[in-house]
VOGU-3710 file (C-alpha; in Angstrom, 3 decimals, decimal comma):
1> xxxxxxxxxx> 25,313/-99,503/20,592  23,534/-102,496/20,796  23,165/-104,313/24,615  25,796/-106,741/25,533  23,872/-109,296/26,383  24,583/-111,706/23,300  27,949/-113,815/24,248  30,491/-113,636/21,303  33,576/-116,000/21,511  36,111/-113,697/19,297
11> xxxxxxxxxx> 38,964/-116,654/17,960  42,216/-116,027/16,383  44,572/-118,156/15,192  48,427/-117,673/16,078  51,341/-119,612/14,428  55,062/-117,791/14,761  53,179/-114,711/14,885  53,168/-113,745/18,554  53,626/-110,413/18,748  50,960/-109,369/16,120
21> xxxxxxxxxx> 48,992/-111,861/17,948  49,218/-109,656/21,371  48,823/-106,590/19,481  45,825/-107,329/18,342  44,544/-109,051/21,880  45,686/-105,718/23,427  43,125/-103,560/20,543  40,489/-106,113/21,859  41,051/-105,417/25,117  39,592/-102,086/23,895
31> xxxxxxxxxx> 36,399/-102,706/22,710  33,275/-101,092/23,708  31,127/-104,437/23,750  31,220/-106,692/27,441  30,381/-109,280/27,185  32,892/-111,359/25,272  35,402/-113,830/25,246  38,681/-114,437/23,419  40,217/-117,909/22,360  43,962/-118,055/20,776
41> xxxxxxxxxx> 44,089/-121,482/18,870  47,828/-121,978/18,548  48,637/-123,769/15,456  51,775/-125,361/16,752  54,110/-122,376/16,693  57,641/-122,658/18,266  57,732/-123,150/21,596  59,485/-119,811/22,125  56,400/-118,262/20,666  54,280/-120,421/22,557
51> xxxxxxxxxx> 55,853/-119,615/26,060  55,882/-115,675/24,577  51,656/-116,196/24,529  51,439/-117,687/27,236  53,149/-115,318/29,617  51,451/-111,875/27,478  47,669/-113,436/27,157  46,753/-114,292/30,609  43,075/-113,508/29,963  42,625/-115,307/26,778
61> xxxxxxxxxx> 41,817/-118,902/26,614  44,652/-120,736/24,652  43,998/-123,742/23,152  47,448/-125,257/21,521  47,225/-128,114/18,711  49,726/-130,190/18,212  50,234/-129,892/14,294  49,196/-126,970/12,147  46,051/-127,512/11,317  45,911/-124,403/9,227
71> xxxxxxxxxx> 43,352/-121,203/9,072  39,907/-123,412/8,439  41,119/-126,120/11,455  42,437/-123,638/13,673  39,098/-121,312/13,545  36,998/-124,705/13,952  38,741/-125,578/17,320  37,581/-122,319/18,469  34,620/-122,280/17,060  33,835/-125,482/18,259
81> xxxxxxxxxx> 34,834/-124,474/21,720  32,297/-121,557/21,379  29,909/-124,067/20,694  30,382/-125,929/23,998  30,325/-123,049/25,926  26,924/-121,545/25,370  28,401/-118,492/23,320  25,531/-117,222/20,790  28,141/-115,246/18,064  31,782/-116,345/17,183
91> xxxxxxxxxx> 34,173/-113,856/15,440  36,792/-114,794/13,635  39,697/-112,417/13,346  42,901/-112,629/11,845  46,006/-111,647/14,335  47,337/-109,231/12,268  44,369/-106,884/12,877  44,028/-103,811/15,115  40,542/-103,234/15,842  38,282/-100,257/16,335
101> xxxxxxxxxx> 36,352/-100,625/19,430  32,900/-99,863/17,956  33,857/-102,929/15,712  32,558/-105,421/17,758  29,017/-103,630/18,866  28,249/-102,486/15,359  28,927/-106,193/14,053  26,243/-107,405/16,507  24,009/-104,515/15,530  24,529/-105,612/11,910
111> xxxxxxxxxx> 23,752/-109,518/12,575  20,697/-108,587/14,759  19,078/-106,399/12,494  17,488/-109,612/10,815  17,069/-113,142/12,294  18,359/-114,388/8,561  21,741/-113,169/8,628  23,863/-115,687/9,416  27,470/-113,794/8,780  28,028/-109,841/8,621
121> xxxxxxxxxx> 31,931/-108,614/8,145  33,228/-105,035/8,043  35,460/-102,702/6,564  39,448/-103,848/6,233  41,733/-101,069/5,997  45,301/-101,610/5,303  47,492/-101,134/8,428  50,365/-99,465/6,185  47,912/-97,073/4,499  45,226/-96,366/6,983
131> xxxxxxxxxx> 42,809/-95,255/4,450  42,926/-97,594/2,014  40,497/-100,140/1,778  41,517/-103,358/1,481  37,906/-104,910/0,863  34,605/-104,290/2,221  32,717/-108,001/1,171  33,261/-109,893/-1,898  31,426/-111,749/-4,631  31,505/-114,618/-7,055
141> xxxxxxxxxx> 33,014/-113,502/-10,507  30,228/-114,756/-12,748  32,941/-115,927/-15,478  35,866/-117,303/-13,366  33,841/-118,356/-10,496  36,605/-116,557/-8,676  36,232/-114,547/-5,210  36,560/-110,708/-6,158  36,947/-108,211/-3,009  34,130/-105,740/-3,356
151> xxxxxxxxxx> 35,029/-102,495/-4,865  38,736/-103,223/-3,696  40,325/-99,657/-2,952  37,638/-97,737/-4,656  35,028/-98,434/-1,962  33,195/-95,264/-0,348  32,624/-96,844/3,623  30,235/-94,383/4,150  27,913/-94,828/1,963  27,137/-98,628/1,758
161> xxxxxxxxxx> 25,665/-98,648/5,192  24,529/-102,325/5,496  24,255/-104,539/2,096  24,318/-108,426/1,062  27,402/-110,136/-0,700  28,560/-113,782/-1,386  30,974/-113,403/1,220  32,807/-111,933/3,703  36,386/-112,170/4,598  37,596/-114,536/7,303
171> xxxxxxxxxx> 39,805/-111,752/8,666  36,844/-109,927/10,174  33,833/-112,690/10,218  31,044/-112,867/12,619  29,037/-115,759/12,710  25,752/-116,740/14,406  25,569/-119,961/16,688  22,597/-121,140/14,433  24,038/-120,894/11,329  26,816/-123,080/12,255
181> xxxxxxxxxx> 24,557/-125,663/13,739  22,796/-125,170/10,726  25,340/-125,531/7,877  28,561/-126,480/9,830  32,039/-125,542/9,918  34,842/-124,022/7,679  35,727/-127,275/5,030  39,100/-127,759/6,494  40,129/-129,299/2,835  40,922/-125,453/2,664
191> xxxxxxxxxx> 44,410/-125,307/4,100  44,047/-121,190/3,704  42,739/-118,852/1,377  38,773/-119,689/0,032  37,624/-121,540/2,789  35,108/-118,285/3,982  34,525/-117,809/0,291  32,849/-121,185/0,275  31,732/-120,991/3,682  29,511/-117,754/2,530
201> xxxxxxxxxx> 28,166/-119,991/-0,230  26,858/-123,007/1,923  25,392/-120,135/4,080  23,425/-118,390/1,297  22,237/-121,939/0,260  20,432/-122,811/3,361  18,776/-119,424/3,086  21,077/-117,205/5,371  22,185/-113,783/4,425  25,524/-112,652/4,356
211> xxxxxxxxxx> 26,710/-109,326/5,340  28,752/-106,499/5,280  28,526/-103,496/7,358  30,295/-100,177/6,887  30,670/-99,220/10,759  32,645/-102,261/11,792  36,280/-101,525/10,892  39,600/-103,102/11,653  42,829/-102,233/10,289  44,710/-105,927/8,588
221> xxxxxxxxxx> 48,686/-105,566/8,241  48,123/-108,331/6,155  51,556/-110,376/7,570  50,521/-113,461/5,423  51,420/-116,915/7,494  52,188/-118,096/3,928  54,679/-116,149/3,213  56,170/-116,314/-0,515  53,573/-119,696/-1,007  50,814/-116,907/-1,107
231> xxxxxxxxxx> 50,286/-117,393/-4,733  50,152/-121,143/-4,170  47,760/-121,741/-1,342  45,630/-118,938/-3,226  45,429/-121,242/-6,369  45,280/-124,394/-4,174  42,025/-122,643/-2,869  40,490/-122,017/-5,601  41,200/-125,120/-7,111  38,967/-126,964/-3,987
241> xxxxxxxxxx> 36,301/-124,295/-4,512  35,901/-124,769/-8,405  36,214/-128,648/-7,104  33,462/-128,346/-4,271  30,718/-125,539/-6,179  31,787/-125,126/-9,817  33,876/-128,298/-10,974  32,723/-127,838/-14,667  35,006/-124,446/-14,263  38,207/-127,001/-12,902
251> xxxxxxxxxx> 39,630/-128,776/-15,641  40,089/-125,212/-17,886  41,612/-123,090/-14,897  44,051/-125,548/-14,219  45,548/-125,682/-17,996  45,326/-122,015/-17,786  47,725/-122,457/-14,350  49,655/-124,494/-16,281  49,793/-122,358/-19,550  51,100/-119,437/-17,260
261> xxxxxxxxxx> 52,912/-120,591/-14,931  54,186/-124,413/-14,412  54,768/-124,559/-18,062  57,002/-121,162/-18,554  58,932/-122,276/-15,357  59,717/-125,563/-16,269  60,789/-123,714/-20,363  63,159/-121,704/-18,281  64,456/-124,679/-16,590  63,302/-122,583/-13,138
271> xxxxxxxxxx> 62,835/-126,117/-11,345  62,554/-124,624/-7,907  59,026/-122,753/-8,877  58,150/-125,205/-11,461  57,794/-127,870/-8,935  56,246/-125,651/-6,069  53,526/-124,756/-9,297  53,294/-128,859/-9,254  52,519/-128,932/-6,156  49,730/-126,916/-6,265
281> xxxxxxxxxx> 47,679/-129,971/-7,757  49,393/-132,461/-5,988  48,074/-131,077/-2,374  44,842/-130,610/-3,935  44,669/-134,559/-4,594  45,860/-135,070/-1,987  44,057/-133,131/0,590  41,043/-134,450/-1,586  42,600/-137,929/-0,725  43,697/-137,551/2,450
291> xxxxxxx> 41,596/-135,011/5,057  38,165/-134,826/5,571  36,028/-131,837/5,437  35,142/-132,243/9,254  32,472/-129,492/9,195  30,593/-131,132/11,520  29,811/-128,910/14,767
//
């Protein structure tokens, strides 16, 4: 294992989701890496999940916002409180995770092995099927400019040992100190979904290297905060990352939205899910209108 002597912040977010939230605080508790920290941004959950935190996380920092700010402006509080406290490595992990306690160590091993990588993920495993893998990395499709999970439930873990992608998932993200001051933070015009698919873009730009590592594994039950808008904040994503790195790609996947889903809603006279698929470019305008990218560290 590698020594403990680089500080890593590890941040998750919590909204309404308390009890996977201390589940996975209790697998950290676990891990066989020191010298760490963890920060709960609370994303305005009810206050009887709130209070619930509070009393089960008495060793975690909890920093509560007073609005949702969603997945990209929850992780940039605590990243940005990482940042102010001296901490050389952030990771980001979802709160629906149980971790292995290698994870951690072998992350750090992974980001250390070259002063050019500025993020290095792991393997995701389902929670509900143990050894499935849910994705190990990801990478621009080169004709839909869409993220693709790398070889999604076909991967072999123990054979890819340490290799580049686009991106990594921002269930299971480490990221170096310099490589934030360097490129900045998540684009918080990404409500959810995307945001560390374009995040692993603006890192390979400046030059970084983006990782994944086969010995760093967590297990995701995958409890969506979006609930049945999945679909939607999924499309809304891409939408702002075709907008942000491919925008000649825009204009033909949303008619192809349309063609397959607003339009054969709205011919079924289903107005309920024709009008959440209108909504999908109405928040992009107007997050595009509205809220800044606030990336700055």
């Amino acid at each position: 294992m590698p020594k403990s002597d680089q500080s890593v912040a590890i941040v998750l977010i919590n909204w309404n989701n308390t009890s996977d939230t201390l589940a996975c605080l209790d697998s950290v508790s676990g891990v066989k890496y020191s010298n760490f920290r963890t920060v709960i941004v609370d994303n305005h959950s009810r206050r009887s999940e709130y209070e619930e935190l509070k009393s089960g996380s008495e060793t975690a920092v909890i920093l509560r916002q007073s609005r949702n700010r969603g997945f990209s402006g929850g992780c940039n509080v605590g990243i940005r409180w990482a940042l102010r406290n001296g901490f050389q490595y952030v990771w980001l992990l979802n709160a629906d995770t149980v971790v292995d306690p290698k994870s951690l160590g072998e992350l750090v091993r992974a980001i250390e092995s070259d002063p050019r990588i500025g993020i290095a993920g792991g393997v995701i495993y389902s929670w509900s099927d143990p050894n499935r893998i849910q994705t190990v990395g990801g990478f621009i499709d080169p004709e839909t400019q869409r993220g693709r999970m790398m070889d999604l439930d076909q991967a072999d873990p123990e054979g890819c040992g340490v290799r580049d992608v686009d991106y990594v998932s921002g269930a299971m993200l480490l990221v170096r100190r310099e490589a934030v001051r360097n490129v900045g933070l998540l684009d918080e015009r990404f409500f959810m979904y995307y945001e560390d698919t374009d995040w692993g873009i603006r890192m390979r730009e400046r030059g970084w290297r983006v990782v994944a590592t086969s010995a760093a594994r967590v297990w995701h039950k995958d409890r969506a905060s979006a609930g049945e808008r999945k679909t939607y904040f999924l499309e809304h994503g891409y939408f702002m990352f075709l907008y942000k790195n491919f925008p000649h790609h825009l204009p033909r996947a949303m008619r192809l939205y349309a063609r397959h889903h607003l339009r054969p809603h709205m011919e079924r006279r289903q107005w309920r899910l024709a009008w959440a698929d209108a909504k999908v470019y109405l928040n992009l305008l107007s997050r595009l209108a509205f809220v800044k990218a606030n990336t700055h560290p």
